[in-house]
SEDREN-632832 format. One line per field, with one value per residue: residue in three letters; x, y, z of N, C-alpha, C, O, CB in turn. Coordinates in pm, whole numbers, plus 50000, padded with zeros to 5 digits. Atoms other than C-alpha are relative to their C-alpha. Glycine has a CB too. Example, Ala and Ser with C-alpha at 12.3 -4.5 7.8 and 13.67 -1.06 7.14 Angstrom:
// SEDREN-632832
r <- c(Ala / Ser)
n.c1 <- c(50089 / 49918)
n.c2 <- c(49881 / 49881)
n.c3 <- c(50000 / 49994)
ca.c1 <- c(51230 / 51367)
ca.c2 <- c(49550 / 49894)
ca.c3 <- c(50780 / 50714)
c.c1 <- c(50090 / 49923)
c.c2 <- c(50120 / 50109)
c.c3 <- c(50000 / 50073)
o.c1 <- c(50194 / 49974)
o.c2 <- c(50118 / 50220)
o.c3 <- c(50066 / 50090)
cb.c1 <- c(49901 / 50041)
cb.c2 <- c(50003 / 50046)
cb.c3 <- c(50125 / 49858)
***
This chain:
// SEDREN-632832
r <- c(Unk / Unk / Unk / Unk / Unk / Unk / Unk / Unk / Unk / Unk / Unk / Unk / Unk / Unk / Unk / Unk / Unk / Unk / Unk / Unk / Unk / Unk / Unk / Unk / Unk / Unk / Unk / Unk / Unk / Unk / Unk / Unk / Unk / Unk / Unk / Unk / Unk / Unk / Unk / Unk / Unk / Unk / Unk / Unk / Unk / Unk / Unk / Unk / Unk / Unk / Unk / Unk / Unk / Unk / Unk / Unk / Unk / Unk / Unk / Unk / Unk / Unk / Unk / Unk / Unk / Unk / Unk / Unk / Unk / Unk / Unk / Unk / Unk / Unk / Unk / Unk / Unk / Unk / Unk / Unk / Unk / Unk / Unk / Unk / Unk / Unk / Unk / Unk / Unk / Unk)
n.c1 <- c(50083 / 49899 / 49906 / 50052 / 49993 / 49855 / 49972 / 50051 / 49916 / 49885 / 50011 / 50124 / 49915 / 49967 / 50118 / 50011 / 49884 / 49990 / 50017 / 49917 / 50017 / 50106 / 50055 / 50103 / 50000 / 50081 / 50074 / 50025 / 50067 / 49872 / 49874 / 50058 / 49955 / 49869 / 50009 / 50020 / 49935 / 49809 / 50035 / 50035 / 49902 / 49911 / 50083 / 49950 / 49908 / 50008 / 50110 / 49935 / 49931 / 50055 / 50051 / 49851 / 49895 / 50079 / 49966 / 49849 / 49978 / 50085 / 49956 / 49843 / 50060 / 50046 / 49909 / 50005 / 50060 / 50085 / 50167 / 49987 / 50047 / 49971 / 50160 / 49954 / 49968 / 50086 / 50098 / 50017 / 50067 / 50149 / 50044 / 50102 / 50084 / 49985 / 50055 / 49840 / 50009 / 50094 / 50042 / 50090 / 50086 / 49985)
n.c2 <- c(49881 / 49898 / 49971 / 49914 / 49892 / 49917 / 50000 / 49908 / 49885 / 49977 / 50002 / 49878 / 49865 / 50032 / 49906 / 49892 / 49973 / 50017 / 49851 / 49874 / 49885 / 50024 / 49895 / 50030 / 49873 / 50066 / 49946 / 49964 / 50131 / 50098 / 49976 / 49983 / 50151 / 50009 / 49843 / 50062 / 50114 / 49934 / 49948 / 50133 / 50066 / 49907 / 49995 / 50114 / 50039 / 49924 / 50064 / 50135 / 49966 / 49983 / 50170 / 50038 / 49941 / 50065 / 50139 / 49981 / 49918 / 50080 / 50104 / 50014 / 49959 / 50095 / 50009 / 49937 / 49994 / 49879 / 50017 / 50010 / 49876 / 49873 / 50005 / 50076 / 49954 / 49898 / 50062 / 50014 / 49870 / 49967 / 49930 / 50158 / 49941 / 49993 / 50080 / 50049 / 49979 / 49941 / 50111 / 49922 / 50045 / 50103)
n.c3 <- c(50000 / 49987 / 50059 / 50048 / 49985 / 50068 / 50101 / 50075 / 49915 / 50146 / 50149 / 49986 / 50043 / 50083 / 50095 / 49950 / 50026 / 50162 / 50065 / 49993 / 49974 / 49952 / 49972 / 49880 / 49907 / 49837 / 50002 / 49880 / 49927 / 49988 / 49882 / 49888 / 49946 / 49962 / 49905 / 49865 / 49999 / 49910 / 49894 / 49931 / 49944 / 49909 / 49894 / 49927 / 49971 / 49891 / 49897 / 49966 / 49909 / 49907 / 49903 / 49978 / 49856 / 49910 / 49954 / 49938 / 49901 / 49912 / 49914 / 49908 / 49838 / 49981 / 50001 / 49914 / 49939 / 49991 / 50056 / 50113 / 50068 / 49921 / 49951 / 49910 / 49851 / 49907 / 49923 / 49855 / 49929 / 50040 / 49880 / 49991 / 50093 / 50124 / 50085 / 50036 / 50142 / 50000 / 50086 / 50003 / 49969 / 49890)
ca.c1 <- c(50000 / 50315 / 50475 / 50184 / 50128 / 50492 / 50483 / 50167 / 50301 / 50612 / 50431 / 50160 / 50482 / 50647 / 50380 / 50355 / 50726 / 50720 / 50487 / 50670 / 50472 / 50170 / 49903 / 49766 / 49719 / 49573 / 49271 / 49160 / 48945 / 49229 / 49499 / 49247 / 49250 / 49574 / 49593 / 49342 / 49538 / 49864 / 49695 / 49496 / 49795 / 49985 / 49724 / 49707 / 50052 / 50022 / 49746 / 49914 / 50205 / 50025 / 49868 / 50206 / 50398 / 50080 / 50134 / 50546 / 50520 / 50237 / 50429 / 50731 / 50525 / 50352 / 50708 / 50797 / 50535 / 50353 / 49988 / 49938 / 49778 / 49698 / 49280 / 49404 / 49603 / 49364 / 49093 / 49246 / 49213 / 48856 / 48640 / 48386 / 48091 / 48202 / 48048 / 48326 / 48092 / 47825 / 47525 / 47280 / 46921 / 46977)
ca.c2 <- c(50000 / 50242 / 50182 / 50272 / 50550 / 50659 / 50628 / 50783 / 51082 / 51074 / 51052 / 51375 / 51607 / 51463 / 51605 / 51904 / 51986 / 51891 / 52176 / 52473 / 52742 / 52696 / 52981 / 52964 / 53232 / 53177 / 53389 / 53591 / 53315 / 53056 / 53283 / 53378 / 53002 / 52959 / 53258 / 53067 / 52757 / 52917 / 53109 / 52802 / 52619 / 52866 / 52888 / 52506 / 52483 / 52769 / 52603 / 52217 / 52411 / 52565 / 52213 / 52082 / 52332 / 52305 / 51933 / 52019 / 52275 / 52049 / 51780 / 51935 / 52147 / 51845 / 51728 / 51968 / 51920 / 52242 / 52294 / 52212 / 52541 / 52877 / 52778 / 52494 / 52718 / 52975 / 52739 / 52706 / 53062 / 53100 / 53276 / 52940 / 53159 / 53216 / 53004 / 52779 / 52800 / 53020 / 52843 / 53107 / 53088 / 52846)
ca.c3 <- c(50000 / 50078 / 49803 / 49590 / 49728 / 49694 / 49353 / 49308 / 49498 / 49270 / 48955 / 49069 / 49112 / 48843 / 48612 / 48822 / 48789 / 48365 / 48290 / 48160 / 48242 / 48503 / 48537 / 48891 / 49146 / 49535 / 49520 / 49863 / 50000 / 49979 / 50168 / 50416 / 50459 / 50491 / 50711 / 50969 / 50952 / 51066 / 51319 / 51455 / 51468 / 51649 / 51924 / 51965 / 52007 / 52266 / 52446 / 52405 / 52582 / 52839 / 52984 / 52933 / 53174 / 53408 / 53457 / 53514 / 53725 / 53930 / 53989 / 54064 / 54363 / 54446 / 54466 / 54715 / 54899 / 54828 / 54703 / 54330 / 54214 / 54373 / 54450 / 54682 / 54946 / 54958 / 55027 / 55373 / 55442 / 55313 / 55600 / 55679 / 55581 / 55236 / 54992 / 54816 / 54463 / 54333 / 54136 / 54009 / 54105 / 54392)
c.c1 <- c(50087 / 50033 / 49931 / 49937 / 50094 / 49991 / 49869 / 50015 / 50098 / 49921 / 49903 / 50145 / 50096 / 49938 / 49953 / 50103 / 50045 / 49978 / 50109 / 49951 / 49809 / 49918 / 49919 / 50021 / 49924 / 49897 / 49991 / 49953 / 50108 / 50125 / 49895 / 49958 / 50094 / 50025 / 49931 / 50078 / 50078 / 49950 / 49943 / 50097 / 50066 / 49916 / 49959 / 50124 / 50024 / 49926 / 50074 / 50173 / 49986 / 49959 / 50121 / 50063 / 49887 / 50042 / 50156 / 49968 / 49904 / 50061 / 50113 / 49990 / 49918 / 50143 / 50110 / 49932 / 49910 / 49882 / 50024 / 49995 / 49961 / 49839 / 50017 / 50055 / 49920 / 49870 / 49980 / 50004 / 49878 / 49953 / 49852 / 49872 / 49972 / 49961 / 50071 / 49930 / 49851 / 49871 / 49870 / 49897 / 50001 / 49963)
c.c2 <- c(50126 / 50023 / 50041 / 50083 / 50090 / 50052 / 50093 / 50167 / 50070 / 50052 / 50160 / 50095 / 49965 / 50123 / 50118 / 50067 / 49999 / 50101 / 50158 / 50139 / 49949 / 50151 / 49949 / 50128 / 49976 / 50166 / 50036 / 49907 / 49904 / 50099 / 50009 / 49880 / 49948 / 50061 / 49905 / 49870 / 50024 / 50044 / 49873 / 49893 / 50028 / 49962 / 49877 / 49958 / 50079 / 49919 / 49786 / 50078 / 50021 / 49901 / 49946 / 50040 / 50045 / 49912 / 49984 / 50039 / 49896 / 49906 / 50046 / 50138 / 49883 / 49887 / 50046 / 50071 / 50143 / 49945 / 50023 / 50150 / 50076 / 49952 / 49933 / 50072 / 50067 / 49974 / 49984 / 50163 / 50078 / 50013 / 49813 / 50031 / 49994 / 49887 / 49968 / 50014 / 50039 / 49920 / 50131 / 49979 / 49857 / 50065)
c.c3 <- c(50000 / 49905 / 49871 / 50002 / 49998 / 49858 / 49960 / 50030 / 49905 / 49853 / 49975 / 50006 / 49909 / 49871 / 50034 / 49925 / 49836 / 49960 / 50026 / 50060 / 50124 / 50096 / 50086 / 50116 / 50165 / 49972 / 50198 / 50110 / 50012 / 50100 / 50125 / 50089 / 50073 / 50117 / 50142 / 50040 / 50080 / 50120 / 50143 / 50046 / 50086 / 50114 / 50046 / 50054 / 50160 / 50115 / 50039 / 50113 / 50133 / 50097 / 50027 / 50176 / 50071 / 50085 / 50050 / 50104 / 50156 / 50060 / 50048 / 50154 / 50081 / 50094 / 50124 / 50103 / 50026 / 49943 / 49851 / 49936 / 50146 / 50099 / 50141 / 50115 / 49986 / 50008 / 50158 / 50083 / 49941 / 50147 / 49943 / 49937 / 49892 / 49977 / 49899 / 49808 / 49985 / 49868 / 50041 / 50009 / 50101 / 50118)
o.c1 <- c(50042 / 50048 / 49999 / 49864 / 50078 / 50011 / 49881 / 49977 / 50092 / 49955 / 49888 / 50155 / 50185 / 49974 / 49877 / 50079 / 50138 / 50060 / 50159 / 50030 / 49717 / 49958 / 49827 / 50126 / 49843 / 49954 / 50040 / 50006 / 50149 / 50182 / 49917 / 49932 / 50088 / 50045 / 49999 / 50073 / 50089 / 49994 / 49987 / 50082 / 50102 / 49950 / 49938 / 50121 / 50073 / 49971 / 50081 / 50207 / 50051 / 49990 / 50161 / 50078 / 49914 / 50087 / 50181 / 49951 / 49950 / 50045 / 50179 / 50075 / 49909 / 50124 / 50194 / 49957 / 49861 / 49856 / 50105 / 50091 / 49981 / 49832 / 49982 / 50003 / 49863 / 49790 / 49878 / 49980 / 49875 / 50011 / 49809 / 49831 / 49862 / 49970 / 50104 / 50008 / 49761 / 49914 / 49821 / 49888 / 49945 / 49965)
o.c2 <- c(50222 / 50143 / 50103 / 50106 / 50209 / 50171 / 50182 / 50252 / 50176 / 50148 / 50217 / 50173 / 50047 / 50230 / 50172 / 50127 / 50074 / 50176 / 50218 / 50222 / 49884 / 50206 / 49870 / 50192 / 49884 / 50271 / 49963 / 49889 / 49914 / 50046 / 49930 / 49877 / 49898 / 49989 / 49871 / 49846 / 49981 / 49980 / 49848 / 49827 / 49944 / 49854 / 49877 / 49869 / 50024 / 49889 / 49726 / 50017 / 49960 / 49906 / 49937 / 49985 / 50165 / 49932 / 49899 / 49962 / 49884 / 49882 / 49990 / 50177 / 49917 / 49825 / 49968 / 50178 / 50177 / 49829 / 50108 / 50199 / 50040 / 49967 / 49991 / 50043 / 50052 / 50065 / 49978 / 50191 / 50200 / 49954 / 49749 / 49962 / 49951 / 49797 / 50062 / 50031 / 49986 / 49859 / 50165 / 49870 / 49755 / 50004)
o.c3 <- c(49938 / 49882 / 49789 / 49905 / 49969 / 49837 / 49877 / 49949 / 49842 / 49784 / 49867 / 49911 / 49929 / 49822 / 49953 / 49820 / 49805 / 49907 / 50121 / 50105 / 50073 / 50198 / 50063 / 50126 / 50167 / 49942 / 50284 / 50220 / 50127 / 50195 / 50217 / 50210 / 50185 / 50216 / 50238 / 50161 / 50195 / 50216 / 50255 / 50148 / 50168 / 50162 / 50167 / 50138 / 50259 / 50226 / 50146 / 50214 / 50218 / 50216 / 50143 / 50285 / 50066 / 50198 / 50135 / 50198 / 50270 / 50180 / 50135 / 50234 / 50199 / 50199 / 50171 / 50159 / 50134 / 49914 / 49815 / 49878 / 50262 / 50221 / 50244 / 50223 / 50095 / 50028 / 50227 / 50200 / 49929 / 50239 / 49848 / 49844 / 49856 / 50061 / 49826 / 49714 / 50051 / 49770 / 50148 / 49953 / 50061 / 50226)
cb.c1 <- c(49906 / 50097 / 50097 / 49981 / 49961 / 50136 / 50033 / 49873 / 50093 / 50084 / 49906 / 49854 / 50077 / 49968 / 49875 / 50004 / 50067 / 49918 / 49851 / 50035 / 50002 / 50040 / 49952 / 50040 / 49907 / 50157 / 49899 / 49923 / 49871 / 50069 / 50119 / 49903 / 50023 / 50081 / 49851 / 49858 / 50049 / 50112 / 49890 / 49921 / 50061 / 50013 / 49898 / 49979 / 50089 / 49933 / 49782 / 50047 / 50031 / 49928 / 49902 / 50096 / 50134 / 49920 / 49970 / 50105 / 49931 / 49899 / 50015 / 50181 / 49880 / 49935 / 49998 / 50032 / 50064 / 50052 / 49870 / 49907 / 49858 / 50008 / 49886 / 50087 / 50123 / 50004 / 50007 / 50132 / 50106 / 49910 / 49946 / 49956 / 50008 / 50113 / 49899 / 50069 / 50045 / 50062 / 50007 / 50000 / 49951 / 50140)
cb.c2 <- c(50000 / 49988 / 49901 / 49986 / 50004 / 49897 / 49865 / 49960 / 49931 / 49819 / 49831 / 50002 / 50073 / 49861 / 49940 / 50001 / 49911 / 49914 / 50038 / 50028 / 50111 / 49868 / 50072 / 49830 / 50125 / 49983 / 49925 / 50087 / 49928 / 49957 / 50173 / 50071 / 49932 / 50047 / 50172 / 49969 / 49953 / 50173 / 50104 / 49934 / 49974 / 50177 / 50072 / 49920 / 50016 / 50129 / 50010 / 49891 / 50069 / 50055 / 49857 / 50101 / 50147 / 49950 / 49897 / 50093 / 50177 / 49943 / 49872 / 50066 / 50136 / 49965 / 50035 / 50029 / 49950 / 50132 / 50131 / 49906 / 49975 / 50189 / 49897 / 49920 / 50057 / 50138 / 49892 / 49893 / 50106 / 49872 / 50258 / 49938 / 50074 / 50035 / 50040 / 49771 / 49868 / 50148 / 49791 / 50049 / 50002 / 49940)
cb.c3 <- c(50121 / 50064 / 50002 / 49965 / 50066 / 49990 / 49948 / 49999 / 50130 / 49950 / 49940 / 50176 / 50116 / 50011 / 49983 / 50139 / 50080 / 49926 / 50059 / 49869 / 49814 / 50081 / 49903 / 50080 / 49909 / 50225 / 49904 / 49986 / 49915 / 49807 / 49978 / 49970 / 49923 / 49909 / 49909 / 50011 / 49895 / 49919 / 49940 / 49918 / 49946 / 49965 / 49976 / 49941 / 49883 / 49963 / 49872 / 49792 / 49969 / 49966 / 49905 / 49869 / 49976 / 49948 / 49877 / 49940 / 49940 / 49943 / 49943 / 49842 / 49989 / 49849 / 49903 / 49969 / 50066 / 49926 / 50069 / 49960 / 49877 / 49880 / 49889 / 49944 / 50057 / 49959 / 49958 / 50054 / 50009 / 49899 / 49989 / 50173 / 49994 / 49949 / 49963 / 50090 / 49910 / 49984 / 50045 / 49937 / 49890 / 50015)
***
């Protein structure tokens, strides 16, 4: 199956690469494509980062016996009163 798909691979820029002269242009709609692509990618990579160095930083306070995130210590100085989560119409 690889290996004909190699070849048909090969043989599509093959025949790309032959023609001498090829009139094609990316119209507005097509970069503006492109355009979200790149952007979208960017901003997953941002966000797959972000969780990433999360999960570091977590274990390596976890690690040192601190509190994972910030919510956690200042749970223990919440006034008892306070109400730990708000749920509208309740």
């Amino acid at each position: 199956m690889k290996r004909g798909l190699n070849s048909t691979v090969l043989a599509a820029v093959a025949i790309v690469a032959a023609q001498p002269h090829l009139h094609a242009y990316i119209d507005p709609g097509s970069t503006s494509m492109m355009l979200q692509g790149i952007i979208g990618g960017v901003a997953a990579v941002l966000v797959m980062t972000r969780h990433y160095w999360a999960r570091a930083i977590g274990r390596i306070r976890r690690a040192a016996g601190r509190p994972a995130d910030r919510s956690a210590a200042n749970a223990e100085h919440r006034p008892a009163d306070m109400p730990t989560t708000h749920h509208p119409g309740a």
